[in-house]
N, C-alpha and C positions, 0 to 999 in steps of 0.2 A: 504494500500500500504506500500511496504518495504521501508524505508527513509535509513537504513543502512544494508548491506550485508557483512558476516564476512566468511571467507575461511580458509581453512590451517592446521586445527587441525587436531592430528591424535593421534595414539601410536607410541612411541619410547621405546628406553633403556637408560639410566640414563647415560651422555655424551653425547648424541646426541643432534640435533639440528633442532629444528622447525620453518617456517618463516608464522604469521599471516598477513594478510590481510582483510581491512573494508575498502570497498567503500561506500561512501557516492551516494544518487541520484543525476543525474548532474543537476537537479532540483534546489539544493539548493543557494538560494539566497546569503548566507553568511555562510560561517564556522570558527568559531574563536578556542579557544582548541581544543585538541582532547585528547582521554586517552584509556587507556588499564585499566579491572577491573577484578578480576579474585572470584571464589567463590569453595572452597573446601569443600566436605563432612562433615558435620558438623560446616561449619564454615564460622561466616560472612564476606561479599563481602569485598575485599581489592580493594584499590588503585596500578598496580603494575607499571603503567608511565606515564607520561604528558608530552605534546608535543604545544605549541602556536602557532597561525598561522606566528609569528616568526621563531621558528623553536626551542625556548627556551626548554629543557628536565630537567624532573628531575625522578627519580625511586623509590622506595622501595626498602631499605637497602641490603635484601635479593637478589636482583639482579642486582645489579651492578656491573660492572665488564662483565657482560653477557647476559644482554640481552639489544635491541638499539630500540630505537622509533624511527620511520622518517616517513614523509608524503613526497605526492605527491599533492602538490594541483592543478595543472591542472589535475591529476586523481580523484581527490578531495577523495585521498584515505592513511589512514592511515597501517602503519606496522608495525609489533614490531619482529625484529630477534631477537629470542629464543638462547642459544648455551647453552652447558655445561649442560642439564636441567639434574636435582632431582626431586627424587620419591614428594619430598614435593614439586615440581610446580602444581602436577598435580591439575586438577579445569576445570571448566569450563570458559573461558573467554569472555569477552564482552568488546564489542568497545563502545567509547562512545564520542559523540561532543558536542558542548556547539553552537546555528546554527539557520538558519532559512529557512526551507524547500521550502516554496513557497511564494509566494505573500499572499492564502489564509492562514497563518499563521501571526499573527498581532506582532510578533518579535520571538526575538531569543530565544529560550528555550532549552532544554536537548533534546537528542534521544540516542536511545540504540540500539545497532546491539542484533539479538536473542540468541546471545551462542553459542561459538564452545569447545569444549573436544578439552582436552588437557590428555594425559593420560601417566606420567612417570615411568616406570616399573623398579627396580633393578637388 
């Protein structure tokens, strides 16, 4: 079963602007962090924002200034608006919480949304 479900990705042109979405299942017992991870073509998986079940943020250098993390927790779904995007965002991204899905899970552990493309073209 899917514990996290990611939306939103597409092609753009490089100033344009993308909005992700990851809903978590309403299932989940507890969600503490949440995060955006992104993974380019040759190149290992980055960190690109964090988000607490406070609402505390913090981003990767690289996108500050433009792009925003917010959740919804009675959606129990995280976002990350995109703006301004460069050919260098493109990647595949991936949601991610720190959580505990059901009862038959014995605490809170990691879960991973499966990848959405992100594709920024010049």
């Amino acid at each position: 079963q899917v514990q996290l479900m990611e939306s939103g990705g597409g092609l753009v042109q490089a100033g344009e602007s993308l909005k992700l979405s990851c809903a978590a299942s309403r299932s989940f017992i507890s969600i503490n962090d949440m995060a955006w991870y992104r993974q380019a073509p040759g190149k290992q998986r980055e960190l690109v924002a964090t988000i607490t079940d406070g609402g505390g943020t913090n981003y990767l250098d690289s996108v500050k200034g433009r792009f925003t993390i917010s959740r919804d927790n009675a959606e129990n779904t995280v976002y990350l608006q995109m703006n301004s995007l460069r050919p260098e965002d493109t990647a595949v991204y991936y949601c991610y919480t720190w959580g505990r899905a059901d009862r038959s899970t014995p605490g809170n552990r990691a879960y991973w949304g499966q990848g959405t493309q992100v594709t920024v073209s010049s």
